[in-house]
C-alpha positions as CSV (number, residue, x, y, z in Angstrom):
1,X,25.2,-1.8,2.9
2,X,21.7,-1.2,1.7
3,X,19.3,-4.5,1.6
4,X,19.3,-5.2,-2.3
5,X,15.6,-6.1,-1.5
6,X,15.0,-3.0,-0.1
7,X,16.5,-0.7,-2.4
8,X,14.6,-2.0,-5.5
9,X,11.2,-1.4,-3.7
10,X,12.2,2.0,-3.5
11,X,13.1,2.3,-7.1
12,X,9.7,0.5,-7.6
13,X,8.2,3.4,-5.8
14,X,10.0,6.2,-6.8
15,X,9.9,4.9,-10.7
16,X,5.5,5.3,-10.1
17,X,6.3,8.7,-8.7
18,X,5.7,12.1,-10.8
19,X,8.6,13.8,-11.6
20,X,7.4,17.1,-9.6
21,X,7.3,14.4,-6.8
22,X,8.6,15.9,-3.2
23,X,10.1,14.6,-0.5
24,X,7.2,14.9,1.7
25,X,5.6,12.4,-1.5
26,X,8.1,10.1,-1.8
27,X,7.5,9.6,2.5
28,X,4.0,9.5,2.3
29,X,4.2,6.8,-0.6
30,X,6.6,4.8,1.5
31,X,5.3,4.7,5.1
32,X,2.0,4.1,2.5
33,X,3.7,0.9,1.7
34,X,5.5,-0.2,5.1
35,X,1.0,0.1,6.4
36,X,0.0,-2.1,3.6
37,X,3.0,-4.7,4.1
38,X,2.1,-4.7,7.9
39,X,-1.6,-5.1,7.6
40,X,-1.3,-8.2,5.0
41,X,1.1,-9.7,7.5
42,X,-1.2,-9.4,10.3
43,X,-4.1,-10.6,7.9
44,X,-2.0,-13.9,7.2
45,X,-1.4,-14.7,10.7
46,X,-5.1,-14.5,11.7
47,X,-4.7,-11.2,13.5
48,X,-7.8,-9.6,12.3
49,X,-10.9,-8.5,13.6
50,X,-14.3,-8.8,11.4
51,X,-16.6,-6.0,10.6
52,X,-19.1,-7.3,12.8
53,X,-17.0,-7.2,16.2
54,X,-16.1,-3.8,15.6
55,X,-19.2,-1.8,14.7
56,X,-20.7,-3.9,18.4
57,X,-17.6,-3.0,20.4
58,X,-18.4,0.8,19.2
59,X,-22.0,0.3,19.5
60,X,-22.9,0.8,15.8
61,X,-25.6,-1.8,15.7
């Protein structure tokens, strides 16, 4: 049995979706949404790296 959760984020999705839409879109828009869920996650529990770390670590400054 499909989450009920779950299936009306992909309704959500698929409603924003043209109706010449693919496959390959309808993929792209989700694993688009699974990143965004992931990184906000990570942002709320402090694992996050500022701007400043990075461009030193890569020797941008």
């Amino acid at each position: 049995m499909v989450n009920p959760a779950l299936r009306h984020e992909v309704n959500e999705i698929l409603s924003h979706l043209p109706e010449t839409a693919t496959l390959h879109d309808l993929m792209y828009a989700l694993e688009t949404r699974a990143d965004i869920v992931e990184g906000l996650a990570d942002a709320a529990a402090g694992r996050v790296v500022d701007n400043a770390s990075i461009r030193q670590r890569f020797g941008l400054e």
